[in-house]
Biotite code that builds the C-alpha atoms (Angstrom):
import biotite.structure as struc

atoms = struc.array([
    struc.Atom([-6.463, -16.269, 3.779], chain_id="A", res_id=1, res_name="UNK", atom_name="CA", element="C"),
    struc.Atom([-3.909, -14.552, 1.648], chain_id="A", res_id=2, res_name="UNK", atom_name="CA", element="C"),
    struc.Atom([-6.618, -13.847, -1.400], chain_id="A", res_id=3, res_name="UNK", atom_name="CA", element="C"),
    struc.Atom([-8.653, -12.125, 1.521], chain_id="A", res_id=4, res_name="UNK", atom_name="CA", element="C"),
    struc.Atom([-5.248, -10.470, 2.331], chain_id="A", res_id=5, res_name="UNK", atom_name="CA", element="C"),
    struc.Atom([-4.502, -9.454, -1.156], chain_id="A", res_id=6, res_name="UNK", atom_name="CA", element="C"),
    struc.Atom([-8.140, -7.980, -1.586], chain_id="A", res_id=7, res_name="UNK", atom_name="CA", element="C"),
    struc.Atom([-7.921, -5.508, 0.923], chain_id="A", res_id=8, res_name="UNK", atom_name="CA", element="C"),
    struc.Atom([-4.595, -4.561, 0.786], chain_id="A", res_id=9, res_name="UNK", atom_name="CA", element="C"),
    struc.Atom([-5.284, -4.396, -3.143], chain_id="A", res_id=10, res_name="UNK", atom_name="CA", element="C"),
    struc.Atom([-7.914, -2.003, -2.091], chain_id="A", res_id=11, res_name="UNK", atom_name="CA", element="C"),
    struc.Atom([-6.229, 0.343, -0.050], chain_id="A", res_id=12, res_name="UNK", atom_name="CA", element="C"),
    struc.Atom([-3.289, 0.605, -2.776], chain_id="A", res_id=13, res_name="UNK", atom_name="CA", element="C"),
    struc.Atom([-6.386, 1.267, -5.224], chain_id="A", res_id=14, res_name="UNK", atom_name="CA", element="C"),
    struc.Atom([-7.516, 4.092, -3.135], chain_id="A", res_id=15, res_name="UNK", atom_name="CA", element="C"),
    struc.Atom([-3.694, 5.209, -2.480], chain_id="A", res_id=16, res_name="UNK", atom_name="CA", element="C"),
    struc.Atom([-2.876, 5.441, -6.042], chain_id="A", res_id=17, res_name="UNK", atom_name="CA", element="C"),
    struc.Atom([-6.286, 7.300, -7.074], chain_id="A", res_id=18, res_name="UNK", atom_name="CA", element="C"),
    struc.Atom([-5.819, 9.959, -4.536], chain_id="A", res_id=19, res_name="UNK", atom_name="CA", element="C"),
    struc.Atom([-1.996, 10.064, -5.681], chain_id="A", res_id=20, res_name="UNK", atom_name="CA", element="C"),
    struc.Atom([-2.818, 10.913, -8.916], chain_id="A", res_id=21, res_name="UNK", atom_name="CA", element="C"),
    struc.Atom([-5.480, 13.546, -7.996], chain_id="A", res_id=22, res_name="UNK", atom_name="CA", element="C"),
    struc.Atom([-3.383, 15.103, -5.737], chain_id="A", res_id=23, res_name="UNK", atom_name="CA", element="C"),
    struc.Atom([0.094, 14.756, -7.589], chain_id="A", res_id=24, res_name="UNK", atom_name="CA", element="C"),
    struc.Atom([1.406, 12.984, -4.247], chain_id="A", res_id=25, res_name="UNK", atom_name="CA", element="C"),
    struc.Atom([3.934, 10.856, -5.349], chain_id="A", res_id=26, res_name="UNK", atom_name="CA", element="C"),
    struc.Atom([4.518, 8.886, -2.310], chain_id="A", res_id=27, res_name="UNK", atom_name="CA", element="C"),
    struc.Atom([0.993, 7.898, -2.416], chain_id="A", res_id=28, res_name="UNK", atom_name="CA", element="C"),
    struc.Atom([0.871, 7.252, -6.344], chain_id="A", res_id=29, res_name="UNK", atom_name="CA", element="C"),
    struc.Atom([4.259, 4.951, -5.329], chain_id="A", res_id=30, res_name="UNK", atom_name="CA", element="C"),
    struc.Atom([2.584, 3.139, -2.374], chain_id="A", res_id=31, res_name="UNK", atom_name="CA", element="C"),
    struc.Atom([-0.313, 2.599, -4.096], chain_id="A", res_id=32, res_name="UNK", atom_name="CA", element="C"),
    struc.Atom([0.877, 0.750, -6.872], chain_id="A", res_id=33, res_name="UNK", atom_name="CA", element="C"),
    struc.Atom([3.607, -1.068, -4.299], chain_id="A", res_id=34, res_name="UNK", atom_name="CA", element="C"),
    struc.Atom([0.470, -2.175, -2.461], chain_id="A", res_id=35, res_name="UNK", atom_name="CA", element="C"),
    struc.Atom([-1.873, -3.674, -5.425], chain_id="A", res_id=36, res_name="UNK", atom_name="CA", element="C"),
    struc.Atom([1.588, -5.362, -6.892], chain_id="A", res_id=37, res_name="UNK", atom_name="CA", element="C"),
    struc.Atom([2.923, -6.496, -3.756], chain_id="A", res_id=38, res_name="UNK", atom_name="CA", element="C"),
    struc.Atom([0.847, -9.848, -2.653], chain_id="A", res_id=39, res_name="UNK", atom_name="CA", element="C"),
    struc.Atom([1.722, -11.297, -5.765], chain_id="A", res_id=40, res_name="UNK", atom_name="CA", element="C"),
    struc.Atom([5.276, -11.833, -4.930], chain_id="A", res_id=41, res_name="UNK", atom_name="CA", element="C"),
    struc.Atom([4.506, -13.441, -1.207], chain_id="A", res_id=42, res_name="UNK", atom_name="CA", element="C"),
    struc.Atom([3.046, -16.535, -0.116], chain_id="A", res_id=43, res_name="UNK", atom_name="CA", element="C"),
    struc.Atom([2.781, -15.854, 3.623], chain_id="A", res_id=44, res_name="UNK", atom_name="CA", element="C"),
    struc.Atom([0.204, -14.349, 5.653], chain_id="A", res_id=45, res_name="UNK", atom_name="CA", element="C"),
    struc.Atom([2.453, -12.767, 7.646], chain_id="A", res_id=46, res_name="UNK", atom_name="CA", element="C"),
    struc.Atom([4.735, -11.367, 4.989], chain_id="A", res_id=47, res_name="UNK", atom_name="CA", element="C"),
    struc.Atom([1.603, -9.610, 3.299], chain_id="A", res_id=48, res_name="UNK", atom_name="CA", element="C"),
    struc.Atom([0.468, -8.293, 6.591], chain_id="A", res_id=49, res_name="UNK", atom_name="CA", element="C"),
    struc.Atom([4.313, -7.065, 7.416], chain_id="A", res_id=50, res_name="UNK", atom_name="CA", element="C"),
    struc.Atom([5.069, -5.383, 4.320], chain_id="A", res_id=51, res_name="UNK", atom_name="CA", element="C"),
    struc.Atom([1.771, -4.240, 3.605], chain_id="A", res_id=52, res_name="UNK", atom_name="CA", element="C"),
    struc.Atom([1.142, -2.173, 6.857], chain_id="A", res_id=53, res_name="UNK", atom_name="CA", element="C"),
    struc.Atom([4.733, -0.477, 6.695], chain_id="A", res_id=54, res_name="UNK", atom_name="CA", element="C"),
    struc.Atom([3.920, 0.369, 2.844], chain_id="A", res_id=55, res_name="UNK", atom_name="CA", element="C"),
    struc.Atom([0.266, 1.819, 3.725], chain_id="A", res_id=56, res_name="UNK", atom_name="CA", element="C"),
    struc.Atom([1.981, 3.898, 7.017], chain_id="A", res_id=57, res_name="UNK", atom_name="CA", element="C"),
    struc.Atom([5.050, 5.378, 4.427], chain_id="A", res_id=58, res_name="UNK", atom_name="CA", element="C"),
    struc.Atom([2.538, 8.495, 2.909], chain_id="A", res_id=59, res_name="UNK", atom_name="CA", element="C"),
    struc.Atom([0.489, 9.538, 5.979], chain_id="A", res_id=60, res_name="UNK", atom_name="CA", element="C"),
    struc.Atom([4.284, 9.396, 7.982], chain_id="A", res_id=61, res_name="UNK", atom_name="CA", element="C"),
    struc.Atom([5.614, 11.878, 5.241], chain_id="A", res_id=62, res_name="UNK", atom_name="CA", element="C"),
    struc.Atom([2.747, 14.393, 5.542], chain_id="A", res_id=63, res_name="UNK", atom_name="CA", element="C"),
    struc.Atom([3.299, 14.221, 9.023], chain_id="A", res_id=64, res_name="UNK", atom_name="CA", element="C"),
    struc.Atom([6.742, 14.997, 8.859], chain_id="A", res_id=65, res_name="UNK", atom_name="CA", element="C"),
    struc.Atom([7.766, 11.615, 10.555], chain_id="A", res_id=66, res_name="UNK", atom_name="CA", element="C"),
    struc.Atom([9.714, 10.559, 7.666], chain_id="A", res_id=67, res_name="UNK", atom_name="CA", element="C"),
])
């Protein structure tokens, strides 16, 4: 379960840092590499699903203004 957890949150941090560097967005080039180094450090399924949704909302909320 966490390597299936790791894969996609791996792939959204893939996508994240690519369009960082593209756009010179550093909270996306940031998040993007949090989220592909991230799953290595926790064992949980929970923890990876925790941190990793917070991490992925963090650039979209500072476009937005949220943040």
């Amino acid at each position: 379960m966490t390597l299936f957890l790791s894969l996609i949150f791996g792939a959204v941090g893939t996508v994240y840092f690519v369009y960082g560097r593209r756009q010179h967005s550093v909270s996306y080039l940031i998040c993007g590499f949090v989220l592909i180094v991230y799953p290595y450090v926790f064992e949980s399924a929970a923890a990876i699903i925790g941190v990793g949704v917070v991490v992925a909302m963090i650039p979209p909320a500072i476009d937005k203004g949220w943040i």
